[in-house]
Biopython code that builds the backbone (N, CA, C, O; Angstrom):
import numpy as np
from Bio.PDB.StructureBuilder import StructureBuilder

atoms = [
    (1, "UNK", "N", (-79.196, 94.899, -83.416)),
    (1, "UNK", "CA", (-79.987, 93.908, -82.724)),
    (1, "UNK", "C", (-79.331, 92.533, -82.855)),
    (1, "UNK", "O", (-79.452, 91.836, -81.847)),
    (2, "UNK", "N", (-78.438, 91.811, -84.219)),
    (2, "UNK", "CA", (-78.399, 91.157, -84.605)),
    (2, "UNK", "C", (-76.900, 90.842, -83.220)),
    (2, "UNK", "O", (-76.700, 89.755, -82.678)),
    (3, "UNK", "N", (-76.386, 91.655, -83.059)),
    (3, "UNK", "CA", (-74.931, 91.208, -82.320)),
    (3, "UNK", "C", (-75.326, 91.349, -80.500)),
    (3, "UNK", "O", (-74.642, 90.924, -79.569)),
    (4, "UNK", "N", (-76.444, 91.973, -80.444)),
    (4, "UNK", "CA", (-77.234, 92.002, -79.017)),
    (4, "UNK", "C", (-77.383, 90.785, -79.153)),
    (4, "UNK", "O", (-76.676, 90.110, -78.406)),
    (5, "UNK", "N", (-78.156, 90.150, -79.947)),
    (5, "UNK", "CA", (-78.765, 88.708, -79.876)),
    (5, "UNK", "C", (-77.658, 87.734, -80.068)),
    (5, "UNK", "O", (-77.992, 86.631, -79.635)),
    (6, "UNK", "N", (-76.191, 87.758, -80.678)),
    (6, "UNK", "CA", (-75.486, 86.900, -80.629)),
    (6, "UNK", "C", (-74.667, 86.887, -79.673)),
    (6, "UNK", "O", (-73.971, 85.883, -79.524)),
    (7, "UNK", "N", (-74.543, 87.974, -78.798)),
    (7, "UNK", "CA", (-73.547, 87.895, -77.688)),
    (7, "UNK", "C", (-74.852, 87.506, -76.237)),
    (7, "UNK", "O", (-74.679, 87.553, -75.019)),
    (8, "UNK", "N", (-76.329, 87.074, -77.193)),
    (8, "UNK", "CA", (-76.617, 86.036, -75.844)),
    (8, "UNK", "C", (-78.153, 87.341, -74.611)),
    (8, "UNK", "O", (-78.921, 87.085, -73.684)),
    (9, "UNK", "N", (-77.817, 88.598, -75.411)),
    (9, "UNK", "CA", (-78.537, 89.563, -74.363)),
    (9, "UNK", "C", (-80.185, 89.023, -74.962)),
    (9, "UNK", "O", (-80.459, 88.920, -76.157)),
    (10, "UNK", "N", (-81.021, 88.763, -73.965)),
    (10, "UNK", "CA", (-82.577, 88.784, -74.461)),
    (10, "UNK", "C", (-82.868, 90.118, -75.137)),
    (10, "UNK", "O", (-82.267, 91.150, -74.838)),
    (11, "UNK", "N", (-84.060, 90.026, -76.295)),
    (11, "UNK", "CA", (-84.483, 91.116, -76.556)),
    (11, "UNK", "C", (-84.952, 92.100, -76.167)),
    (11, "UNK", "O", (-84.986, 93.209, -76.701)),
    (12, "UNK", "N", (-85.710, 91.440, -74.322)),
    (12, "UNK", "CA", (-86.179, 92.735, -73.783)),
    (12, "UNK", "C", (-85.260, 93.391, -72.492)),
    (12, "UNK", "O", (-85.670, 93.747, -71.387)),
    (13, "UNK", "N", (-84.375, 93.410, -72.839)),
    (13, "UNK", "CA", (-83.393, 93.663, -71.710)),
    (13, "UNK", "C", (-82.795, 95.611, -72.462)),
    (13, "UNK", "O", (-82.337, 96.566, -71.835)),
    (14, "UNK", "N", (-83.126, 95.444, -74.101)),
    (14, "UNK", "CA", (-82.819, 96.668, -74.518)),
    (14, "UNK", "C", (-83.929, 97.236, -74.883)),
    (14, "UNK", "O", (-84.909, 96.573, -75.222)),
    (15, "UNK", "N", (-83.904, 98.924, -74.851)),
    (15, "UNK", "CA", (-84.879, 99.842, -75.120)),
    (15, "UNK", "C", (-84.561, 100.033, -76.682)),
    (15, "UNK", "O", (-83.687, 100.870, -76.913)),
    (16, "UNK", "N", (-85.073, 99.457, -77.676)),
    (16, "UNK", "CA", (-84.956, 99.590, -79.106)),
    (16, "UNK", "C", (-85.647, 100.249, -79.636)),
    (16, "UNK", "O", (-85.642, 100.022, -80.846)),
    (17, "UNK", "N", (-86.541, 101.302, -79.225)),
    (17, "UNK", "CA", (-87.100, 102.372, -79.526)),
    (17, "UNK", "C", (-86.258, 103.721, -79.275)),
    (17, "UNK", "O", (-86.699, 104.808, -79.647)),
    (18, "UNK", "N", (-84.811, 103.565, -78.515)),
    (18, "UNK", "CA", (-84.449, 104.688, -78.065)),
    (18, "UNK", "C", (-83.820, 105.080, -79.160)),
    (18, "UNK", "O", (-84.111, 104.481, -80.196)),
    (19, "UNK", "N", (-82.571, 106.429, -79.232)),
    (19, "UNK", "CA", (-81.699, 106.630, -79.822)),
    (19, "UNK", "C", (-80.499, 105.641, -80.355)),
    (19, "UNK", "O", (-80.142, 104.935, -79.412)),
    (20, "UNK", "N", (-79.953, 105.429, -81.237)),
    (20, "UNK", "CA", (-79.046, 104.532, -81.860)),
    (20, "UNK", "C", (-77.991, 104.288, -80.533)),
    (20, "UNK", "O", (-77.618, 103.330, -79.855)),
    (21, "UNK", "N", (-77.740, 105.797, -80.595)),
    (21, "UNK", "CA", (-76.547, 105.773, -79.157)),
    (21, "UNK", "C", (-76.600, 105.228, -77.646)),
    (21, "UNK", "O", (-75.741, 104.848, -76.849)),
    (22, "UNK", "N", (-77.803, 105.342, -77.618)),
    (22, "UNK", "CA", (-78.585, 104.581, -76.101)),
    (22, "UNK", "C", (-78.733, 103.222, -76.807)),
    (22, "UNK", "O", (-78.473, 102.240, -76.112)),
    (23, "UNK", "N", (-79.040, 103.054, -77.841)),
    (23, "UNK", "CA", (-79.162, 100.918, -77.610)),
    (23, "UNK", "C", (-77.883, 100.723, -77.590)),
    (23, "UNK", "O", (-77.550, 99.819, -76.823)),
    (24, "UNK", "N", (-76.854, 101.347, -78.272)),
    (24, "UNK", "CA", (-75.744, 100.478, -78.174)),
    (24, "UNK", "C", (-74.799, 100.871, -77.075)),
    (24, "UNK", "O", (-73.740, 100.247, -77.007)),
    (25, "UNK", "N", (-75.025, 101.755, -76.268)),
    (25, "UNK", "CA", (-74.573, 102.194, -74.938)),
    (25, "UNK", "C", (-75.052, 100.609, -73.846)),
    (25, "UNK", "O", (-74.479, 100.031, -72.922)),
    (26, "UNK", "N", (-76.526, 100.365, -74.663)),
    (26, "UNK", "CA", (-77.083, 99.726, -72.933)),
    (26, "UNK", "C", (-76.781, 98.201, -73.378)),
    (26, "UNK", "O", (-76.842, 97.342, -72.499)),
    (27, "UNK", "N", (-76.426, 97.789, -74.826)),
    (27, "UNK", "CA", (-75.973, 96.800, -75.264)),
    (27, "UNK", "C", (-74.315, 96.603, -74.488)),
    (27, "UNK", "O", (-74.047, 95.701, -73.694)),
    (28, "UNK", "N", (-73.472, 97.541, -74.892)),
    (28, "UNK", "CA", (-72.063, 97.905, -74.038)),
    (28, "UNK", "C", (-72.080, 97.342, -72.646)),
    (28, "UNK", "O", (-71.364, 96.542, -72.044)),
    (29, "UNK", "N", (-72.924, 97.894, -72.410)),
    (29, "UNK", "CA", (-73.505, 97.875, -70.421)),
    (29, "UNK", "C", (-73.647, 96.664, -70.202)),
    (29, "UNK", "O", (-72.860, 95.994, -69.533)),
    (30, "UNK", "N", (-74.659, 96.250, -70.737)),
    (30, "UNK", "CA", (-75.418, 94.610, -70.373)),
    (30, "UNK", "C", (-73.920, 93.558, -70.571)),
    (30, "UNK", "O", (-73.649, 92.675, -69.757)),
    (31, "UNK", "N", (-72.972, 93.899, -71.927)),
    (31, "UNK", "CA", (-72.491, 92.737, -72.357)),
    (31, "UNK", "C", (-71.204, 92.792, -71.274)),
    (31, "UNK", "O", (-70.708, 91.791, -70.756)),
    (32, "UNK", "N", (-70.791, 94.121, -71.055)),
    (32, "UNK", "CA", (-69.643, 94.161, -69.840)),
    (32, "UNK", "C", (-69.874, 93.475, -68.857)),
    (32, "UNK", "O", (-69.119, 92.579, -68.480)),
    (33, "UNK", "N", (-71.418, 93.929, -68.051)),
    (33, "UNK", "CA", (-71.973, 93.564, -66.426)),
    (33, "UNK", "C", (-72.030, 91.500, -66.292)),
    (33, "UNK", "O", (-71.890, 90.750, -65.325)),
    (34, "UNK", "N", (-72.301, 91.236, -67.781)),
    (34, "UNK", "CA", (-72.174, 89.816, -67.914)),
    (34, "UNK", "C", (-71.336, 89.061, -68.743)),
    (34, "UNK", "O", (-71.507, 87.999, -69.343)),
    (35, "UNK", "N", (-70.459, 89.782, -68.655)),
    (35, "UNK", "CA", (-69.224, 89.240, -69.588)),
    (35, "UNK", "C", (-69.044, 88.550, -70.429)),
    (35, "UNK", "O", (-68.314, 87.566, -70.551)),
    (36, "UNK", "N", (-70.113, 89.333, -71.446)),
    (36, "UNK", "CA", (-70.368, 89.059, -72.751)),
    (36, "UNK", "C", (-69.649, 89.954, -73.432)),
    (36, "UNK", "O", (-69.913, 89.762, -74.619)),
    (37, "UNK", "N", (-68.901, 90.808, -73.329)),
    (37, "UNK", "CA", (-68.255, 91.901, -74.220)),
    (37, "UNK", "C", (-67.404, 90.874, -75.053)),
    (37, "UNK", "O", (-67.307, 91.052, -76.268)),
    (38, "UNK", "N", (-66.701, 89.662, -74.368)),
    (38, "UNK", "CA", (-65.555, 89.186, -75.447)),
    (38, "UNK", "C", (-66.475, 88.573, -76.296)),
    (38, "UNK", "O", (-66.117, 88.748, -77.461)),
    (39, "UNK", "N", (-67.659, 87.836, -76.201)),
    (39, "UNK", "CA", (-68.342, 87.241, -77.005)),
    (39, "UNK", "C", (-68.510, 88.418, -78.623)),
    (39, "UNK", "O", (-68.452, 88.243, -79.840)),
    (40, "UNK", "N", (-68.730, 89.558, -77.715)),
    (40, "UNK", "CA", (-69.324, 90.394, -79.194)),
    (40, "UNK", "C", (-68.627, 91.051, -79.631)),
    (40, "UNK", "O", (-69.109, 91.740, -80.529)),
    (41, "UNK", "N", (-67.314, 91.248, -79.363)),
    (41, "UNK", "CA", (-66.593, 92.112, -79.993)),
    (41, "UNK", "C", (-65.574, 90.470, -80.758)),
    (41, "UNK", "O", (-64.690, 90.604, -81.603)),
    (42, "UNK", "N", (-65.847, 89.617, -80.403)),
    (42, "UNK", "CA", (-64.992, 88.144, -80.873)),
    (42, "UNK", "C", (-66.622, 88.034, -82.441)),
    (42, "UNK", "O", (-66.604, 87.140, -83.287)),
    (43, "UNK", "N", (-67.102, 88.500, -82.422)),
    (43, "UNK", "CA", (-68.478, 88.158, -83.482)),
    (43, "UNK", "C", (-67.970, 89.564, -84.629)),
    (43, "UNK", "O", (-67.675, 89.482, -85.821)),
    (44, "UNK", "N", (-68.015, 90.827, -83.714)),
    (44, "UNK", "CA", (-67.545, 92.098, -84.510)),
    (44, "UNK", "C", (-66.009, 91.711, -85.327)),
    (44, "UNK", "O", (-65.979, 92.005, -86.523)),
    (45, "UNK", "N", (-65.050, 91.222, -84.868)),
    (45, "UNK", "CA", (-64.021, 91.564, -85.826)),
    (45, "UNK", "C", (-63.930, 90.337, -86.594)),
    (45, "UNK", "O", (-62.937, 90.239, -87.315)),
    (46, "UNK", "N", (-64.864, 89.264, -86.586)),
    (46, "UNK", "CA", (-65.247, 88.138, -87.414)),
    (46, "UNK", "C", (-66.094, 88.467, -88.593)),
    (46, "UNK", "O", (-66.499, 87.616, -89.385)),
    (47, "UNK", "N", (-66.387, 89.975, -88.686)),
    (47, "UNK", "CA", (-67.921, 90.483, -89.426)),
    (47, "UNK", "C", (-66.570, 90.521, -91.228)),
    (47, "UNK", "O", (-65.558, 91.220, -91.176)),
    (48, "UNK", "N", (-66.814, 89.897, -92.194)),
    (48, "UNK", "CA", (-66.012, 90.434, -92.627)),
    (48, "UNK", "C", (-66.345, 91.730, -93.505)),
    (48, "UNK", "O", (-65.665, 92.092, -94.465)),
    (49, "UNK", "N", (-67.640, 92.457, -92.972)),
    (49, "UNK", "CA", (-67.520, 94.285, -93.716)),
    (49, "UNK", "C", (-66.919, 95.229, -92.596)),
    (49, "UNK", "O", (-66.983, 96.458, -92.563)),
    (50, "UNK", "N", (-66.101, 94.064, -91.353)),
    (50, "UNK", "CA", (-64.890, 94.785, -90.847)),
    (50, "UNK", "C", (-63.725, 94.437, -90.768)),
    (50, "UNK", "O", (-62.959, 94.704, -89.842)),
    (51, "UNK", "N", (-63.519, 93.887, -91.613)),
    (51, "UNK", "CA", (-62.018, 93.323, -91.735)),
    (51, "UNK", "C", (-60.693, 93.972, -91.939)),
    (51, "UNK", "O", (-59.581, 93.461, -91.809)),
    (52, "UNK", "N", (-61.028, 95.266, -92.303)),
    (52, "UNK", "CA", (-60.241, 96.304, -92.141)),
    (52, "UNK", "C", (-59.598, 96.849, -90.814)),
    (52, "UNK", "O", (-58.487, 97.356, -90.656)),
    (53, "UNK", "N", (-60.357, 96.664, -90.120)),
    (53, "UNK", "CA", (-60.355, 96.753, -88.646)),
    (53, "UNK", "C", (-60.078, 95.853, -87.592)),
    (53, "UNK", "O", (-59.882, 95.957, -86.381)),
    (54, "UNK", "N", (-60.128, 94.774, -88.567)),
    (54, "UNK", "CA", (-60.230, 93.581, -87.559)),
    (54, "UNK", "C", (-58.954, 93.126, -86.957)),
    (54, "UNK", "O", (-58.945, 92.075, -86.317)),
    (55, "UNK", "N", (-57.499, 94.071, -87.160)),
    (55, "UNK", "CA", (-56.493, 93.944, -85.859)),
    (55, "UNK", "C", (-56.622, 94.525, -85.181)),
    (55, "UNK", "O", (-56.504, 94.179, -84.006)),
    (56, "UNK", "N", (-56.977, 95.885, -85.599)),
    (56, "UNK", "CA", (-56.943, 96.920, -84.167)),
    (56, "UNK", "C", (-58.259, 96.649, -83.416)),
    (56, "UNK", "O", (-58.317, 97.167, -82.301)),
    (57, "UNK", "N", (-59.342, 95.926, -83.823)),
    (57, "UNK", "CA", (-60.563, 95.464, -82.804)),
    (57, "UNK", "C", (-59.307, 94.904, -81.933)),
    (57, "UNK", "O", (-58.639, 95.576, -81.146)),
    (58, "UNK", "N", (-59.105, 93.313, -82.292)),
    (58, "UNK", "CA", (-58.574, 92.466, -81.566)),
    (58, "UNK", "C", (-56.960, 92.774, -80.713)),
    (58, "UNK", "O", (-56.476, 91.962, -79.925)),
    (59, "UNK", "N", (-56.308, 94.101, -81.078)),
    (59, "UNK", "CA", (-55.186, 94.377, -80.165)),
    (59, "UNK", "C", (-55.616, 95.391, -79.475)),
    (59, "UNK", "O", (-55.435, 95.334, -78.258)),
    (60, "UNK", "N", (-56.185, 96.390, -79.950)),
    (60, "UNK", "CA", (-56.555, 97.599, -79.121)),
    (60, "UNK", "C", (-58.148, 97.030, -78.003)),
    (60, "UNK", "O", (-58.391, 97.393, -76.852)),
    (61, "UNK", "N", (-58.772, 96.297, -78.673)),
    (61, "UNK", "CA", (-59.966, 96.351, -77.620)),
    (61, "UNK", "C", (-60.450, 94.662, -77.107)),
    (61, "UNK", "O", (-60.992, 94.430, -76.026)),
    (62, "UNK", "N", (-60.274, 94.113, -77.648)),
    (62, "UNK", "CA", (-60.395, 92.502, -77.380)),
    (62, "UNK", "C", (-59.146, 91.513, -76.022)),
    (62, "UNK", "O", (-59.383, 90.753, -75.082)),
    (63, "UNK", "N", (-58.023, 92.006, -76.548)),
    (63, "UNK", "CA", (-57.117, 91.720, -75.634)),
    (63, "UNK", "C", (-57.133, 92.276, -74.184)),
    (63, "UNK", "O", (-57.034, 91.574, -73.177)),
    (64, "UNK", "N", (-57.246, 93.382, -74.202)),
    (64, "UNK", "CA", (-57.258, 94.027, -72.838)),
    (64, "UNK", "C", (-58.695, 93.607, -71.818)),
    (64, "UNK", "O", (-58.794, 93.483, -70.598)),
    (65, "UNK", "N", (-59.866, 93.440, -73.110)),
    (65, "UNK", "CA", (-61.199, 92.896, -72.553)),
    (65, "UNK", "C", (-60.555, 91.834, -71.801)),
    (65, "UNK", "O", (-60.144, 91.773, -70.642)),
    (66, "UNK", "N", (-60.574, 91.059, -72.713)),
    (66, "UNK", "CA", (-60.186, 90.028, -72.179)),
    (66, "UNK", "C", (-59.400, 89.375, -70.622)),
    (66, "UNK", "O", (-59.584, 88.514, -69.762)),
    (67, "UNK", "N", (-58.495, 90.402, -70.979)),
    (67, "UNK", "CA", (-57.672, 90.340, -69.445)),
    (67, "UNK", "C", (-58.603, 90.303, -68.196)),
    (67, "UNK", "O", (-58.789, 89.492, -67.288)),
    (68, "UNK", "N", (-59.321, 92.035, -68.675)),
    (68, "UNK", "CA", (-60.309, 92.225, -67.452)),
    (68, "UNK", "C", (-60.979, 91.516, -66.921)),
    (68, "UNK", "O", (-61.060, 91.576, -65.694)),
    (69, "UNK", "N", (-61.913, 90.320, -67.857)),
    (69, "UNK", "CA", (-63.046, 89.900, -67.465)),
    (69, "UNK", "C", (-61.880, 88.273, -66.772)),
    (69, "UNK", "O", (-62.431, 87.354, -66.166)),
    (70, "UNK", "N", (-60.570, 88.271, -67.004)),
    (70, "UNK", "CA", (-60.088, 86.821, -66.277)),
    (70, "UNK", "C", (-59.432, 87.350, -64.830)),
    (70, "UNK", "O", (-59.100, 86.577, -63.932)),
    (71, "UNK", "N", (-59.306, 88.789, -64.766)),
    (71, "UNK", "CA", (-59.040, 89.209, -63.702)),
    (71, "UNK", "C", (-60.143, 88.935, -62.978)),
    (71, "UNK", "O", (-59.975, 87.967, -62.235)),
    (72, "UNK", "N", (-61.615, 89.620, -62.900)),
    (72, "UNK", "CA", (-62.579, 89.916, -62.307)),
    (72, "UNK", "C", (-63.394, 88.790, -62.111)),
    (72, "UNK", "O", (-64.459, 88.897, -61.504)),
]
sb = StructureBuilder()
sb.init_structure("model")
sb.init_model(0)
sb.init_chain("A")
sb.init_seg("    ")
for serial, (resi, resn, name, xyz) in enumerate(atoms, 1):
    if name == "N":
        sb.init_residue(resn, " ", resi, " ")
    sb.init_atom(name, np.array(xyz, "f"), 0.0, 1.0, " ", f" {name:<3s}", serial, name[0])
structure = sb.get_structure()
């Protein structure tokens, strides 16, 4: 909920009663359709209980975001 709400999505825009996999599917959805994905995946590899991760967030999935949403 906490990275729904920092990449900006209102609370009632997600079904938070559903399955784990459906909120963060429709979180995915919402933040792509409004090009919020760089916002939250730029919050995710800032988390530092992922810092382990936090190159391959930012080369494998942040960069290429990125591109997309300056293409589109």
């Amino acid at each position: 909920m906490m990275l729904a709400l920092y990449a900006g999505l209102p609370r009632w825009a997600i079904n938070w009663n559903a399955a784990a996999a459906t909120v963060w599917d429709q979180v995915i959805d919402l933040t792509t359709r409004e090009r919020k994905l760089t916002t939250l995946l730029e919050h995710f590899a800032a988390d530092p209980d992922v810092a382990v991760y936090r190159e391959s967030v930012q080369t494998d999935l942040l960069s290429p975001i990125r591109e997309w949403e300056s293409e589109t």
